[in-house]
C-alpha positions as CSV (number, residue, x, y, z in Angstrom):
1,X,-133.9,27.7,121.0
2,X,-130.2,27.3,119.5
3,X,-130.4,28.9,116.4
4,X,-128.1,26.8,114.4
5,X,-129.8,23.8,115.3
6,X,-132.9,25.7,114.0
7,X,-131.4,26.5,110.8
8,X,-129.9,22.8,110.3
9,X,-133.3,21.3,110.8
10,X,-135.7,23.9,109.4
11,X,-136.2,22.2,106.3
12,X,-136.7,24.8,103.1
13,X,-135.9,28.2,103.3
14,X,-132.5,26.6,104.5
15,X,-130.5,27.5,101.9
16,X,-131.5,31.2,102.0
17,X,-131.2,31.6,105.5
18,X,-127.7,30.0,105.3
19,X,-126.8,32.8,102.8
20,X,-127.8,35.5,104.8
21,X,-125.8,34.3,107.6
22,X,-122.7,34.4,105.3
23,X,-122.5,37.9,105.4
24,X,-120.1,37.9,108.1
25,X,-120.9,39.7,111.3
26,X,-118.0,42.2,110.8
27,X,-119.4,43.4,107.5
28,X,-122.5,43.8,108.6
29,X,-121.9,45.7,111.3
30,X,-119.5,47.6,109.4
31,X,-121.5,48.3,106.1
32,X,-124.6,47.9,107.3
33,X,-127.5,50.5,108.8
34,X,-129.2,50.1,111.9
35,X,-133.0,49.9,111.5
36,X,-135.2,49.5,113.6
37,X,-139.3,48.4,113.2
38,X,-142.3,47.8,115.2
39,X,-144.4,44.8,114.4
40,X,-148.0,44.8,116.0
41,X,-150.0,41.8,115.3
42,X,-153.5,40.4,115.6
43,X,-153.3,37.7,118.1
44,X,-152.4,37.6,122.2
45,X,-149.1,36.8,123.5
46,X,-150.6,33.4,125.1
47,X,-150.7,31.9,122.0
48,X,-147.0,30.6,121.8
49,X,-147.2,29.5,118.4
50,X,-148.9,32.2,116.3
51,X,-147.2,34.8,118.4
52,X,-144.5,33.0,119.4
53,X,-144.2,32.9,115.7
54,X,-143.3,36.5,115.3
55,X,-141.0,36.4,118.5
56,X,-139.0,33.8,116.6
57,X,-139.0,35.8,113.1
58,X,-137.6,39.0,115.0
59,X,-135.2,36.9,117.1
60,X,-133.7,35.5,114.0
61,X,-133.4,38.7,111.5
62,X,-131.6,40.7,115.2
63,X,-129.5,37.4,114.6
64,X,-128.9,37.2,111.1
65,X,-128.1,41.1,111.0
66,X,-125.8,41.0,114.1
67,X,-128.3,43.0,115.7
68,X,-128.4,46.0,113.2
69,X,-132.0,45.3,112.6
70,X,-133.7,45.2,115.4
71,X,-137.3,44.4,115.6
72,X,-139.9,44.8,118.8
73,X,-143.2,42.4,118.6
74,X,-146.5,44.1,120.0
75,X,-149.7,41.4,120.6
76,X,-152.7,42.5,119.8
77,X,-154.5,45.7,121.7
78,X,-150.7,47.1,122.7
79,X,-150.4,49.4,119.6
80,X,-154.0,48.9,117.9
81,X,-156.6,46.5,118.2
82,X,-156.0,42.8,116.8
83,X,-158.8,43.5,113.8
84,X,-156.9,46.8,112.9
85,X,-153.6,45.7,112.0
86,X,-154.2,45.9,107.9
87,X,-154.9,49.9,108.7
88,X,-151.9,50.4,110.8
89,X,-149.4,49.3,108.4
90,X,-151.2,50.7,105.8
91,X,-151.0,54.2,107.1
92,X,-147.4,53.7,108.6
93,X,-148.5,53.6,112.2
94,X,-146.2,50.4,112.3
95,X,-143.6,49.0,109.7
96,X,-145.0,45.5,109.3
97,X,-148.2,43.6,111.0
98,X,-148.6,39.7,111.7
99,X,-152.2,39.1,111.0
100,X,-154.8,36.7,108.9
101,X,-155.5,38.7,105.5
102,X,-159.2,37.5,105.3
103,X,-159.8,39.4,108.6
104,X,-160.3,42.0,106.3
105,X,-162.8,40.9,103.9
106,X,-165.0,43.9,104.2
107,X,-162.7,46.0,102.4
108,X,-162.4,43.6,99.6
109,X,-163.1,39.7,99.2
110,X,-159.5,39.2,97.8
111,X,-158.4,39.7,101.0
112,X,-159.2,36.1,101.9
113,X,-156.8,34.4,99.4
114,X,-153.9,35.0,101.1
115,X,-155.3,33.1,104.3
116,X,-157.2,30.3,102.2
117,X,-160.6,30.2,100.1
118,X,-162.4,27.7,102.0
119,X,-162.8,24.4,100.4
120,X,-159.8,24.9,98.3
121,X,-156.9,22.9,98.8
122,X,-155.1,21.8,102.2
123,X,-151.5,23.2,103.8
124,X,-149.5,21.7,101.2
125,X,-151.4,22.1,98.6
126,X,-152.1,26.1,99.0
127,X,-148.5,26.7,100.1
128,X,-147.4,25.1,96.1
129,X,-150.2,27.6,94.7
130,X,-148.5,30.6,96.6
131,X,-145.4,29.9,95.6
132,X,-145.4,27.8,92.6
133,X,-148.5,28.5,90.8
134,X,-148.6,32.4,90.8
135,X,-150.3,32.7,94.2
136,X,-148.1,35.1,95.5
137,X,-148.1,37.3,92.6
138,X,-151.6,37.9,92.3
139,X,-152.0,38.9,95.9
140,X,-149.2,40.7,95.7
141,X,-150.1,42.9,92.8
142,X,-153.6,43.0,94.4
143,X,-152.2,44.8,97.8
144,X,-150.4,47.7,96.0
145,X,-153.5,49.2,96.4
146,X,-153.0,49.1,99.9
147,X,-149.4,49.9,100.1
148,X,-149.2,46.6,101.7
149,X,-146.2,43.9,100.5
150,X,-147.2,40.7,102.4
151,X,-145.4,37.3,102.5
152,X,-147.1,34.1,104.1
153,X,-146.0,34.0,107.6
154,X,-146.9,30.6,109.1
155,X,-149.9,28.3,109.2
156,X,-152.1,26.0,111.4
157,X,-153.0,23.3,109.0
158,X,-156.3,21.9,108.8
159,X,-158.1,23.5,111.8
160,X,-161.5,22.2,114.1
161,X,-165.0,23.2,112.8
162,X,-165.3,25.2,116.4
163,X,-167.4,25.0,119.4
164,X,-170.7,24.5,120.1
165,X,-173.2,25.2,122.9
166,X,-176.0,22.4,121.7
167,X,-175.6,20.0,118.6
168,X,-176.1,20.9,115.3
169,X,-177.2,17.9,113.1
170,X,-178.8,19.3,110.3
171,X,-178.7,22.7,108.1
172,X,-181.7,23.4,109.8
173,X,-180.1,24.0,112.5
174,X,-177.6,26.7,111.4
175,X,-180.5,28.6,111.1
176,X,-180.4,31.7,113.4
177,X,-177.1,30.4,115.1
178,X,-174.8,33.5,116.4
179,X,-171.4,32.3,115.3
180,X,-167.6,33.5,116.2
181,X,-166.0,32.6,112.7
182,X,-163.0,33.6,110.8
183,X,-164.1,37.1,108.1
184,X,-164.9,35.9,104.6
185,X,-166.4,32.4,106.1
186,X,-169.8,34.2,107.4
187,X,-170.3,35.4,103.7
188,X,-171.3,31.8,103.1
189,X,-172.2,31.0,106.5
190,X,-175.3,33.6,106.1
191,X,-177.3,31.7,102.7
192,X,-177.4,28.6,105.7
193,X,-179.3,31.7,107.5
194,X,-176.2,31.2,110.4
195,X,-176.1,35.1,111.9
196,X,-172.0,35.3,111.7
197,X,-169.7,37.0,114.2
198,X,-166.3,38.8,113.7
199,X,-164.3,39.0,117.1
200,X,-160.9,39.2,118.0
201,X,-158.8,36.1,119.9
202,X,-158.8,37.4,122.9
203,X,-162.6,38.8,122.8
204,X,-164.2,35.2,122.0
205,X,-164.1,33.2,125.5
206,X,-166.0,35.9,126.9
207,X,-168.5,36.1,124.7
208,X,-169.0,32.2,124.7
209,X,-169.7,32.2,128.6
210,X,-172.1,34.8,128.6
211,X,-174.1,33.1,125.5
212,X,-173.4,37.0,123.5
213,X,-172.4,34.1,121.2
214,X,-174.0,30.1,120.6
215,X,-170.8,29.1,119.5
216,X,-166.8,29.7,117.9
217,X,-164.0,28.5,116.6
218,X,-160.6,29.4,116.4
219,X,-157.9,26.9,115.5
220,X,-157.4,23.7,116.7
221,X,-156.7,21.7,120.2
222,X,-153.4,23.3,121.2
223,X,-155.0,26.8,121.5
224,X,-159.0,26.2,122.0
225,X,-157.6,24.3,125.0
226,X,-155.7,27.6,125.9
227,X,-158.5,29.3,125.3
228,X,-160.6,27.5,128.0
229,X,-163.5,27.4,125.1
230,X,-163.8,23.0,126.4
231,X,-165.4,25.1,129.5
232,X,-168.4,27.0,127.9
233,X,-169.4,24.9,124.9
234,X,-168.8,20.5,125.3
235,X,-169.6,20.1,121.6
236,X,-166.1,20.0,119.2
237,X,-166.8,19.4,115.6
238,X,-165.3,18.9,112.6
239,X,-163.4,19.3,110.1
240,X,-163.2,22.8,109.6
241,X,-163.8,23.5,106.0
242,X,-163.7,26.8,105.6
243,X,-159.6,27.0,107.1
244,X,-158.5,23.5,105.3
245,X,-155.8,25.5,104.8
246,X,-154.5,28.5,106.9
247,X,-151.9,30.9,106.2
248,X,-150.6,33.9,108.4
249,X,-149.5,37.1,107.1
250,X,-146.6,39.6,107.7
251,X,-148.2,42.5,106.5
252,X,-145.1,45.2,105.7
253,X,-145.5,49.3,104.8
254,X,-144.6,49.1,100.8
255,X,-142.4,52.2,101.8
256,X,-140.7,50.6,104.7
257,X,-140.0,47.7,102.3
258,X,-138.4,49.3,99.5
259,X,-135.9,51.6,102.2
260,X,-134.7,48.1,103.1
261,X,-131.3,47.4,102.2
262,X,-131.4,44.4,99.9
263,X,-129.6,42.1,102.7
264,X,-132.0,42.9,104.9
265,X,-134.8,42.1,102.4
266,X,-133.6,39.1,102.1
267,X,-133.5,38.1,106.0
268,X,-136.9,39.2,106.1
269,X,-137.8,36.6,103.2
270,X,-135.6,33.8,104.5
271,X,-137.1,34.5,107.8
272,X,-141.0,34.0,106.7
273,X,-140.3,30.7,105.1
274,X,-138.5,29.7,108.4
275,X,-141.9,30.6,109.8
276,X,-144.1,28.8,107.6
277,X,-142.2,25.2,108.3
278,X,-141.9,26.3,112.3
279,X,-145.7,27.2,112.7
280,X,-147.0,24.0,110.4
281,X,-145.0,21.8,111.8
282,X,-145.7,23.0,115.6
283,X,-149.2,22.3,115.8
284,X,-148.8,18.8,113.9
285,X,-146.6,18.0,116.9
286,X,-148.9,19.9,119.4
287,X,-152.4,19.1,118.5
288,X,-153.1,15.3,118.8
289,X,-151.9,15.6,122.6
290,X,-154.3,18.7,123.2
291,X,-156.9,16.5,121.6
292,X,-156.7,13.9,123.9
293,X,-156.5,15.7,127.2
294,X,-160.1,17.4,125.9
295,X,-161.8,14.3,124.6
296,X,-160.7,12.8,128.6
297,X,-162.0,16.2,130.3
298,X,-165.2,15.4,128.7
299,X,-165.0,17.4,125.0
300,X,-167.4,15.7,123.0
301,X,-166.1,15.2,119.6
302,X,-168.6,15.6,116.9
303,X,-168.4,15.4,112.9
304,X,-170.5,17.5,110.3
305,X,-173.1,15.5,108.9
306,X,-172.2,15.0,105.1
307,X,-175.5,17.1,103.8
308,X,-174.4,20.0,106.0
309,X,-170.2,19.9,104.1
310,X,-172.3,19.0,101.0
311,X,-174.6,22.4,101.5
312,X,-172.0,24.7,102.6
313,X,-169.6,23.4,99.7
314,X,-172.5,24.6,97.1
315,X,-173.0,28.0,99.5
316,X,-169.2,28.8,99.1
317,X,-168.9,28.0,95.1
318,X,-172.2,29.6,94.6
319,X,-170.7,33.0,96.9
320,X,-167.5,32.5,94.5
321,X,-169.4,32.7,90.9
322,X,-171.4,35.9,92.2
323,X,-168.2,37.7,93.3
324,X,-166.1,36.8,90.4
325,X,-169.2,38.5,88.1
326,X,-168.4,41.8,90.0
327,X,-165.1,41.3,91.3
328,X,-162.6,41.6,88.4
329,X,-159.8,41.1,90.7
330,X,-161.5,37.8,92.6
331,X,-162.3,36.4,89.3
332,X,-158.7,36.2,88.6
333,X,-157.3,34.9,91.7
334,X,-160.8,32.7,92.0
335,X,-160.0,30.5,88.2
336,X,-155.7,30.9,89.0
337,X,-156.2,29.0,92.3
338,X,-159.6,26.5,90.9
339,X,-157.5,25.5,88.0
340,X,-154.6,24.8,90.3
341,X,-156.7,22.8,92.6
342,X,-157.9,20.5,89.8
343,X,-154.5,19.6,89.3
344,X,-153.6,19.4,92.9
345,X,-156.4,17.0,94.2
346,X,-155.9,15.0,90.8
347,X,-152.1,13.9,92.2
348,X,-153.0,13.7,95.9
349,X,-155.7,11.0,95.1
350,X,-153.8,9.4,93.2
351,X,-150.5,9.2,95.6
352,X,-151.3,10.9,98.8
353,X,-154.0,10.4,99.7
354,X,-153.9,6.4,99.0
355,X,-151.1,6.3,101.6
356,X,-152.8,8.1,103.9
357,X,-156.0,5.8,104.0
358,X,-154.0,2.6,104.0
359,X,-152.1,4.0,106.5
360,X,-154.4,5.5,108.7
361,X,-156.6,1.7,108.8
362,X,-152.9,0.1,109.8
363,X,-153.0,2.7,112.8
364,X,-156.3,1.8,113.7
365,X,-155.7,-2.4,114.2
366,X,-153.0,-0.9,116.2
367,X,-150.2,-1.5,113.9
């Protein structure tokens, strides 16, 4: 990829990236130290937009640092296992990790903000909490626990409800069903008496074809189909409402971080946000073709019945009242983002959303 062209059409994050370029090559080189880091992350290389993702993030700080900071991307299993990334850069094994925060839920619930409390907001929506409603912040000061500074580091959008073996129709029929999903979702997933499962990418196909699991989901069209999942399990459904929104993370040593040199803090910064409108953007373009060629191999696209979104809508605010009474930490990220969404959902019914419906029905009469 040309990287000015990248620049010129990344949309924001422009102007930052523009004035890290300034510093010209010959002072960076001249003033500049060389630094190098290791950046393992949680998903495989055949994924070329989640890890293609951090390919593109290293390739641009080597560029925008004249190749004083150099950077080497590890896929999952080729430093630590995909589910251990939080651990490694914790502990300084690695300087930075690409992973999804809410992977690691069991060491605290807050971990899933980051990623995106299901039935919150969508893409757009979470992205304005993060950065423009305190989002950031909070998660931020949350991880100094961890030694962990973290900025958002791409997203997928909207993703499918997953893969199914047989139909499920009813909430009845959660009941007992061994499920591949995402961390924090199988909190709620297990009052619908659903018997949730936490593996890595690479781990689920596998898993799926020998029936160790009844069914999965991942992301969307562009990598299910990748994934082969349309060959185990014919049943697709949607929508999938515990990722209506889905944000990566670049997990980053709080040590590492401050030794930066502010320059190069600032590369790292511009670079994520490049990353965010890259990775969203990508599977918008990606998934509607991915969709099709699986519908035509013989997918069968389903929908969730309204009772079951209804039931697992009360499941997930009933999970989020219990943790906020225990949880002082969840309780404040829990009312910062609710009181946000109000808002949020307020002004895309009003102007947002109208557009899309009319538009949508014009598409349909094949206008």
């Amino acid at each position: 990829m040309n990287r000015r062209n990248f620049i010129a059409n990344a949309g924001s994050g422009t102007a930052a990236v523009a004035a890290a370029s300034a510093l010209a090559a010959p002072a960076i080189a001249q003033s500049m130290p060389e630094v190098k880091w290791r950046i393992t992350s949680s998903f495989p290389k055949s994924l070329d937009t989640l890890y293609g993702g951090l390919e593109l993030f290293a390739k641009l700080v080597g560029e925008m640092s004249d190749g004083k900071f150099q950077i080497r991307t590890f896929a999952a299993g080729e430093i630590v296992p995909g589910l251990q990334v939080a651990d490694a850069v914790q502990n300084g094994t690695v300087e930075a990790g690409q992973t999804a925060a809410y992977y690691y839920f069991g060491k605290d619930p807050c971990f899933v903000f980051e990623t995106g409390l299901p039935f919150s907001m969508n893409q757009r929506q979470y992205m304005a909490w993060l950065r423009h409603g305190g989002g950031t912040e909070l998660i931020n000061e949350f991880y100094k626990s961890y030694d962990i500074v973290s900025f958002s580091f791409g997203g997928t959008g909207a993703q499918m409800g997953g893969w199914f073996r047989k139909e499920v129709n009813t909430v009845e029929d959660l009941k007992g069903l061994k499920f591949r999903v995402g961390g924090f979702t199988g909190l709620i997933l297990q009052k619908l008496g659903v018997v949730p499962q936490q593996i890595a990418g690479g781990d689920i196909y596998p898993a799926l074809e020998k029936g160790t699991i009844d069914a999965c989901e991942w992301v969307g069209p562009y990598d299910d189909e990748k994934f082969g999942f349309h060959k185990v399990a014919k049943y697709y459904y949607y929508p999938g409402w515990w990722e209506g929104a889905t944000w990566a993370s670049l997990f980053i040593n709080a040590k590492q971080w401050e030794a930066l040199p502010k320059p190069y803090k600032a590369m790292v910064e511009a670079a994520s946000g490049m990353i965010c409108n890259w990775m969203v953007s990508k599977y918008d373009a990606v998934n509607p073709a991915a969709l099709r060629r699986l519908v035509a191999g013989g997918t069968q696209l389903k929908a969730f019945s309204r009772p079951m979104l209804e039931a697992c809508f009360d499941a997930s605010y009933q999970l989020y009242d219990e943790l906020s009474a225990k949880n002082a930490n969840f309780k404040k990220m829990f009312e910062s983002l609710k009181e946000f969404r109000t808002e949020q959902n307020l002004w895309f019914r009003v102007a947002e959303n109208s557009f899309d419906n009319f538009n949508f029905a014009m598409s349909a009469r094949g206008r």
